[in-house]
C-alpha positions as CSV (number, residue, x, y, z in Angstrom):
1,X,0.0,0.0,0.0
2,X,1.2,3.4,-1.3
3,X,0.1,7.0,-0.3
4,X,-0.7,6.6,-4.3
5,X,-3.3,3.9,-3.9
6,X,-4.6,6.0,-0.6
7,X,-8.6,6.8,-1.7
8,X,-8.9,10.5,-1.4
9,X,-7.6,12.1,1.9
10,X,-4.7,14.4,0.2
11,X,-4.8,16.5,3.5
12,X,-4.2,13.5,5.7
13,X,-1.5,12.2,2.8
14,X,0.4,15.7,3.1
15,X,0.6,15.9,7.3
16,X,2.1,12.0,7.1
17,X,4.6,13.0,4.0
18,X,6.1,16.2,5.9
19,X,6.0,14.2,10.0
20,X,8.6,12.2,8.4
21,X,10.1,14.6,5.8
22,X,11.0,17.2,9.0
23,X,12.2,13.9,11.3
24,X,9.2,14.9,13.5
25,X,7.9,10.7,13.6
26,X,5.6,10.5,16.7
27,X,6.0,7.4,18.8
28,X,2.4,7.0,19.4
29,X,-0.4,7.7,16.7
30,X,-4.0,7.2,16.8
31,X,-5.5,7.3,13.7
32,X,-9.8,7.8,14.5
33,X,-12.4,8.1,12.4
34,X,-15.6,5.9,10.9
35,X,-15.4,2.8,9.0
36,X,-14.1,3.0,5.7
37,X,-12.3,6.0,5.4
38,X,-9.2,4.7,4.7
39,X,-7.2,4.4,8.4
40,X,-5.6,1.5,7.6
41,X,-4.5,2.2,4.1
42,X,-3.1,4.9,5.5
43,X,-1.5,3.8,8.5
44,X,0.1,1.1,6.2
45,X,1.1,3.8,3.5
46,X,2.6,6.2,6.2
47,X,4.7,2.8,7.6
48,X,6.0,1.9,4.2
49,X,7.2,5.4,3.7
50,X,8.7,5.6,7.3
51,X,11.0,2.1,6.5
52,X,11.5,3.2,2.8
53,X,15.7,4.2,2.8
54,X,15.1,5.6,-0.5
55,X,11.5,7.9,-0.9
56,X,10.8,10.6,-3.0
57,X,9.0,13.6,-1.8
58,X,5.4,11.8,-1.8
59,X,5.8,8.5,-1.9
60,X,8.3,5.5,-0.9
61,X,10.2,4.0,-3.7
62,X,8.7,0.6,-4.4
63,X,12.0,-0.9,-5.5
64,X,14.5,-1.2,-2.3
65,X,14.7,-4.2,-0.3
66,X,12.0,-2.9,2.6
67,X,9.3,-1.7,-0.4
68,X,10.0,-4.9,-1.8
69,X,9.3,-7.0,1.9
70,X,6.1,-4.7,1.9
71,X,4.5,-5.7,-0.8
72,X,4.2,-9.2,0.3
73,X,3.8,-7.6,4.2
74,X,6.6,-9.9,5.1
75,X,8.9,-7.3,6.4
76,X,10.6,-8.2,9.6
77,X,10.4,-4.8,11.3
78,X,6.7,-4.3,11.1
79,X,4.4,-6.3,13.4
80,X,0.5,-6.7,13.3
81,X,-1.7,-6.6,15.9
82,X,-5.9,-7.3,15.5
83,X,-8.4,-9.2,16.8
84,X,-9.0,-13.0,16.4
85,X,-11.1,-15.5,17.6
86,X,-9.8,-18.5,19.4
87,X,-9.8,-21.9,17.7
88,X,-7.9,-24.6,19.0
89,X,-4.0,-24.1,19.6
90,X,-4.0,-20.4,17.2
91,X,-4.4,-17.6,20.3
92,X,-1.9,-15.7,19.2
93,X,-1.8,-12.6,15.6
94,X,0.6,-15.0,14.3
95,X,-1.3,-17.9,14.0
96,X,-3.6,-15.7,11.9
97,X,-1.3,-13.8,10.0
98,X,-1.2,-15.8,6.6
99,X,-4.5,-15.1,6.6
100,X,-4.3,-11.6,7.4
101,X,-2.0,-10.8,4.5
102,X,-4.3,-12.3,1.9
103,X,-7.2,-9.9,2.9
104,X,-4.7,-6.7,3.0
105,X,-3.4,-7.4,0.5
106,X,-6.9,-8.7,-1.9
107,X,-8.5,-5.8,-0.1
108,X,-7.0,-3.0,1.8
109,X,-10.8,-1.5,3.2
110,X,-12.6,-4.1,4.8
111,X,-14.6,-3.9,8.3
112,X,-13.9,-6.7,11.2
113,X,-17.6,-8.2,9.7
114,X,-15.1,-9.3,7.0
115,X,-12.1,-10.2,8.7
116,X,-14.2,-12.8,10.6
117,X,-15.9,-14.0,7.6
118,X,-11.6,-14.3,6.5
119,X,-11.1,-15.6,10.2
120,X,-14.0,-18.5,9.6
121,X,-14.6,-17.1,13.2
122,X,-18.8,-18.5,13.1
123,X,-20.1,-17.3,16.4
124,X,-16.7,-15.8,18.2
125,X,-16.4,-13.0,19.0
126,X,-13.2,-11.3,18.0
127,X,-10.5,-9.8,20.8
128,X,-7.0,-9.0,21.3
129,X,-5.8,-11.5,23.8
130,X,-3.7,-10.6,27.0
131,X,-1.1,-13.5,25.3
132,X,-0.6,-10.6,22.7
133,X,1.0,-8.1,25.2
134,X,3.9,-10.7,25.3
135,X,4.5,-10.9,21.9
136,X,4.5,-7.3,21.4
137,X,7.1,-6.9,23.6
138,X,9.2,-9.7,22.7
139,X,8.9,-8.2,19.4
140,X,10.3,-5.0,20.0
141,X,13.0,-6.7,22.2
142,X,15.0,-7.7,18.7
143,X,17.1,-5.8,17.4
144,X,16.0,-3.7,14.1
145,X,16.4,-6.2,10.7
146,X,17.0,-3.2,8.2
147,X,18.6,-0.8,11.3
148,X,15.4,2.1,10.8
149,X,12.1,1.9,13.1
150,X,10.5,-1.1,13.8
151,X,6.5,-0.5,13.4
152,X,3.8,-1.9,15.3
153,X,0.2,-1.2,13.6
154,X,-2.2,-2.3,16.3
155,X,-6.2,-2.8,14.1
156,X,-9.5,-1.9,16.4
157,X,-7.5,-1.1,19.6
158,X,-10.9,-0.6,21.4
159,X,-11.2,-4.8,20.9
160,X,-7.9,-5.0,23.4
161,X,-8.4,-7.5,26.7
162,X,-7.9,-5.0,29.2
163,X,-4.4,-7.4,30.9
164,X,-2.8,-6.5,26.6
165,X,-4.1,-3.0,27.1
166,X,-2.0,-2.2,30.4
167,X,1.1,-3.9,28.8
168,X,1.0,-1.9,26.0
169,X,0.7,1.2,28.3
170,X,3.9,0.7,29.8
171,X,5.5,0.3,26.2
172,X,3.9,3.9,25.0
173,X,5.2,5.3,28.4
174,X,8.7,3.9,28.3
175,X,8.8,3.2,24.2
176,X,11.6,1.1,22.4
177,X,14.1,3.8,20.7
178,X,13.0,4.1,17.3
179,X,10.0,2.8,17.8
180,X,6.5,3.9,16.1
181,X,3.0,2.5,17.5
182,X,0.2,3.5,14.7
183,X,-3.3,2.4,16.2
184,X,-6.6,2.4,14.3
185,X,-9.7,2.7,16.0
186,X,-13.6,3.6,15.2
187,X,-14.8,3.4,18.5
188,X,-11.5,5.3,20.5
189,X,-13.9,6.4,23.6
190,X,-13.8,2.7,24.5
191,X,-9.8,2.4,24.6
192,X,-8.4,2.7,28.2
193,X,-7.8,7.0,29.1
194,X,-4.0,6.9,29.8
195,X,-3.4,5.0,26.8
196,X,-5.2,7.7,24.3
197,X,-3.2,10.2,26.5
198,X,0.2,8.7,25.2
199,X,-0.7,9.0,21.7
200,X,-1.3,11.7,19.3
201,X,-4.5,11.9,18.0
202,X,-5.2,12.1,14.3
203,X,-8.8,12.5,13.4
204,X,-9.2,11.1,9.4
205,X,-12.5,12.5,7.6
206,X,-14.9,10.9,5.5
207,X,-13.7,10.4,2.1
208,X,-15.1,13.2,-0.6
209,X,-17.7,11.8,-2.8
210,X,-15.6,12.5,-6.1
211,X,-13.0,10.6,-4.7
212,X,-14.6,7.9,-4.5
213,X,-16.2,8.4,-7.8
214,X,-13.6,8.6,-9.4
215,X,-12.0,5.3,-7.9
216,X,-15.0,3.0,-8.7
217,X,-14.8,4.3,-12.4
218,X,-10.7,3.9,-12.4
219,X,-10.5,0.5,-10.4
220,X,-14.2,-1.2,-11.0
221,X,-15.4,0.0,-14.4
222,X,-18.4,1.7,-12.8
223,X,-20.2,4.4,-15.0
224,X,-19.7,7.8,-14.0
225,X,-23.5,8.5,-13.7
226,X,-23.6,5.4,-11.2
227,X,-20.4,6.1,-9.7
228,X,-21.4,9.7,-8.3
229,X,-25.0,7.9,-7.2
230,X,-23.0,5.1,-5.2
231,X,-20.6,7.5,-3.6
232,X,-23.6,9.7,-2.6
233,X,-25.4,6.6,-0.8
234,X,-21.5,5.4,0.5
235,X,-21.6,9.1,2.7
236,X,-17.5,8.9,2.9
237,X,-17.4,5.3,3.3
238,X,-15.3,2.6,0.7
239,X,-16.3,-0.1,2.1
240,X,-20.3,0.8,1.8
241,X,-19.9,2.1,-1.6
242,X,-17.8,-1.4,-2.4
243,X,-20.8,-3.3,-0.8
244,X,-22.9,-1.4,-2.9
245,X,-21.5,-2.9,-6.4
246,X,-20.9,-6.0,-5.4
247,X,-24.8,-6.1,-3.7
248,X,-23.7,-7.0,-0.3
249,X,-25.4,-10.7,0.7
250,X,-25.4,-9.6,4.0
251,X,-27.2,-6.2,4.0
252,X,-29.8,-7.8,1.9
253,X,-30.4,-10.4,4.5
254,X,-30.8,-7.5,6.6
255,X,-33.0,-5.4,4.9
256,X,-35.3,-8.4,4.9
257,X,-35.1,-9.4,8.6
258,X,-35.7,-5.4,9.1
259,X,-38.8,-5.3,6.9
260,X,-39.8,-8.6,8.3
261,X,-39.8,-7.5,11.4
262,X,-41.7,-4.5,11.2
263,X,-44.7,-5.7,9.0
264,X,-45.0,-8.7,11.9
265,X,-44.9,-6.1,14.4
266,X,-47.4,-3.8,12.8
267,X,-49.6,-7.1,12.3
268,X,-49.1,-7.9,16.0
269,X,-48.5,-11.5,14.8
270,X,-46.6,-12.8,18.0
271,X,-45.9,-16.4,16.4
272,X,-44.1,-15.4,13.6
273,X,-42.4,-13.0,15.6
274,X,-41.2,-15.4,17.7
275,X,-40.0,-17.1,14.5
276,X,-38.1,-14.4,13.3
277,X,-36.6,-13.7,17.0
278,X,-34.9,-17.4,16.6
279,X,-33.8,-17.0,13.0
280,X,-32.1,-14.0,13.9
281,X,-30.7,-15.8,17.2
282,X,-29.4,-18.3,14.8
283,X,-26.7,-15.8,13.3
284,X,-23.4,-15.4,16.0
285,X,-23.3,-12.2,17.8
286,X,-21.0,-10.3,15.5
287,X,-23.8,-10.6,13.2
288,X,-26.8,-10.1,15.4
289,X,-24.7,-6.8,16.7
290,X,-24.3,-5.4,12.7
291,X,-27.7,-6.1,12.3
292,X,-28.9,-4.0,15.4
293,X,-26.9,-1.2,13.9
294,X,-28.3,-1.6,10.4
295,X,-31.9,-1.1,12.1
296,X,-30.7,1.6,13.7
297,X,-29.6,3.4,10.4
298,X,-32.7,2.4,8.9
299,X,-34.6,4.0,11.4
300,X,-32.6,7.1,11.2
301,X,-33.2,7.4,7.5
302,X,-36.4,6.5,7.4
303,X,-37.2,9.4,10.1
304,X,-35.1,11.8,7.5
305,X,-37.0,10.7,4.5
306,X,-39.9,12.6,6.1
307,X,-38.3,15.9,5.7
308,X,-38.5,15.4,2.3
309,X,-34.3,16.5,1.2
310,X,-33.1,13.8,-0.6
311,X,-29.5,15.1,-0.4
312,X,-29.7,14.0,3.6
313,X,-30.8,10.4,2.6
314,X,-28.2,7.3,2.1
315,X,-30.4,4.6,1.2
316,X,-30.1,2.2,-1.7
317,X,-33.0,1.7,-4.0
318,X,-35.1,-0.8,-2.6
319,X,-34.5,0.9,0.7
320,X,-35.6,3.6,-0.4
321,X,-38.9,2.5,-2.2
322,X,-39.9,0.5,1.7
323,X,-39.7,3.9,3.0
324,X,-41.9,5.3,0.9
325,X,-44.4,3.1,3.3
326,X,-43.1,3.2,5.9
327,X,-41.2,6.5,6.7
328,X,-44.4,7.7,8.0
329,X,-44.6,5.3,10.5
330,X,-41.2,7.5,12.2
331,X,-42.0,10.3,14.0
332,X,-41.1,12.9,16.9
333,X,-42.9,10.8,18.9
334,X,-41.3,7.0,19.0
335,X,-37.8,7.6,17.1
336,X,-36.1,8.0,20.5
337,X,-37.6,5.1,22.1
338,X,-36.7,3.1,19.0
339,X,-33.4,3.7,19.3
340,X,-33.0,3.4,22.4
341,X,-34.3,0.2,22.6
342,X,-32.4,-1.1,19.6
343,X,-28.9,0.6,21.9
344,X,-30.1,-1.6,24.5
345,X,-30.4,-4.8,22.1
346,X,-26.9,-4.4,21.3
347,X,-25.4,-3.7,25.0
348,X,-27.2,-7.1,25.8
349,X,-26.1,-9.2,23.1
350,X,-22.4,-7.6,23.9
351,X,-23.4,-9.1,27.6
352,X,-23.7,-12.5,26.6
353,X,-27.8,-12.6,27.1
354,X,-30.0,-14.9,25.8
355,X,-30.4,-13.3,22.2
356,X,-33.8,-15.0,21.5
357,X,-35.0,-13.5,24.4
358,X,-33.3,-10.1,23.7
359,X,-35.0,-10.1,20.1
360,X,-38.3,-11.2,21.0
361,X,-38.4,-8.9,23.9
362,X,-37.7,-5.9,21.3
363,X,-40.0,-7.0,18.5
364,X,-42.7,-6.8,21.5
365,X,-41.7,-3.4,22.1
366,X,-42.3,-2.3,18.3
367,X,-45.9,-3.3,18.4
368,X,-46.6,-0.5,21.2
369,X,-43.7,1.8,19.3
370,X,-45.2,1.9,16.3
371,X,-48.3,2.8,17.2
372,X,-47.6,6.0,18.6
């Protein structure tokens, strides 16, 4: 990955190019921001340039022996660190990382929904393990192979076991020499307070919608009528608009639970309801957790679509035409209670409870909801 193949984000590309340009490297980064913006592209692009003995003024070479090790992501001073799922004796990054490169590598802007699907990870729930801590620092312990900075990139920092998270602390308050920690995180208010105190904090936006226009034209052959409709409905985010093209299994099996759901809800029709509650508790929790936030964005939009500005709505087509029945069904009066009770869903199938019992439980709550 190159600042070159970098979607967009030329600000973001320029602060990177001059940090190391004026030998300004932080030791601690912490690249925020929403999924599909491009953080890990970016991260990996800033990395490559940091090792690179030979880069130009905005971009790494792609020729010396380090650009060559990164194009396969086998070079020996940058380490990995992101959440697995345990499965018999692999606990540890490593025992994941063949499988790692491929997706990186296939795919540089994916979400953890597909690095489990990568993973095989069925009803896990992905983590950082404490066992991680000690290979970070045994890591960081060897000497440097090329004799520049040994990088760590640490993927969803906010998924860290609390016993890796304290390690790690002590690494970002007493760092290696030469050592860079680039951490990537969409949710950073759940990563521990004295570790985003020891970093600095850099906050990537949503991509531009002609960006990513223009790179489903270039990459995917995507007309540039459809191209600027997709980017519209993607709201700054690759991955969405790449979901979009390729017409995302997954969201559709979610738009028809959602629909599904509501019609029985409407219809008060408590057996089928119950049916649907133990379909849905059928998927693992990663899944039953995306899908709790796909209602809520459905719910959202659909309570937009009633103000009647199209430019504020990201829905795809058939979306769209289920909202023109149901939009007016969202109001001032049950929006917040529909939200809050889909946040609760999700903080109770985080906890481990019964999720038939959460889902049924909250399809009873729509019949009253709806009605108001």
């Amino acid at each position: 990955m190159f600042f070159k193949d970098v979607i967009g984000q030329e600000a973001a590309k320029e602060r990177l190019r001059q940090e190391v340009q004026e030998g300004r490297i932080p030791h601690a980064q912490l690249f925020c921001g929403p999924s599909g913006v491009g953080k890990l592209p970016l991260a990996m692009a800033y990395a490559r340039y940091i090792c690179c003995p030979n880069r130009t003024e905005t971009d790494a070479c792609g020729i010396c022996p380090s650009c060559v090790k990164w194009n396969k992501l086998v070079h020996p001073d940058v380490h990995f660190v992101f959440p697995i799922v345990k499965k018999g004796k692999k606990e540890i990054c490593d025992d994941y990382i063949a499988d790692w490169r491929h997706l990186v590598l296939n795919s540089p802007y994916f979400s953890l929904n597909h690095w489990l699907n990568e993973m095989d990870a069925e009803n896990g729930q992905a983590i950082i393990y404490a066992k991680e801590s000690d290979e970070i620092v045994r890591k960081l312990s060897l000497k440097s192979s090329e004799g520049g900075y040994k990088v760590t990139i640490v993927w969803l920092p906010e998924k860290m076991h609390v016993v890796c998270a304290n390690k790690l602390l002590k690494l970002l308050e007493e760092p290696p020499e030469k050592t860079v920690f680039l951490l990537i995180s969409e949710a950073p208010d759940m990563i521990l307070p004295t570790i985003l105190s020891r970093t600095q904090r850099f906050n990537i936006r949503k991509i531009e919608e002609a960006d990513i226009a223009s790179a489903l034209q270039q990459k995917y052959g995507v007309r540039p009528n459809d191209s600027f409709t997709l980017a519209h409905l993607a709201n700054g985010d690759f991955i969405k608009a790449l979901e979009t093209i390729h017409l995302n299994e997954e969201n559709e099996l979610f738009f028809e639970l959602f629909v599904s759901l509501m019609r029985l809800s409407y219809q008060r029709k408590i057996r089928e309801m119950k049916q649907w509650s133990e379909q849905i508790a059928g998927m693992g929790r990663e899944r039953q957790k995306n899908f709790l936030t796909y209602a809520q964005r459905m719910i959202r939009e659909n309570f937009i679509y009633n103000l009647h500005r199209k430019e504020m709505n990201y829905m795809t087509l058939p979306e769209q035409n289920f909202a023109t029945r149901f939009a007016p069904f969202i109001n001032e009066r049950n929006v917040m209670g529909m939200m809050d009770e889909l946040s609760e869903a999700q903080i109770h199938i985080e906890q481990n409870v019964n999720a038939r019992m959460v889902f049924f439980d909250f399809s009873l709550k729509m019949i009253v909801l709806l009605k108001q």
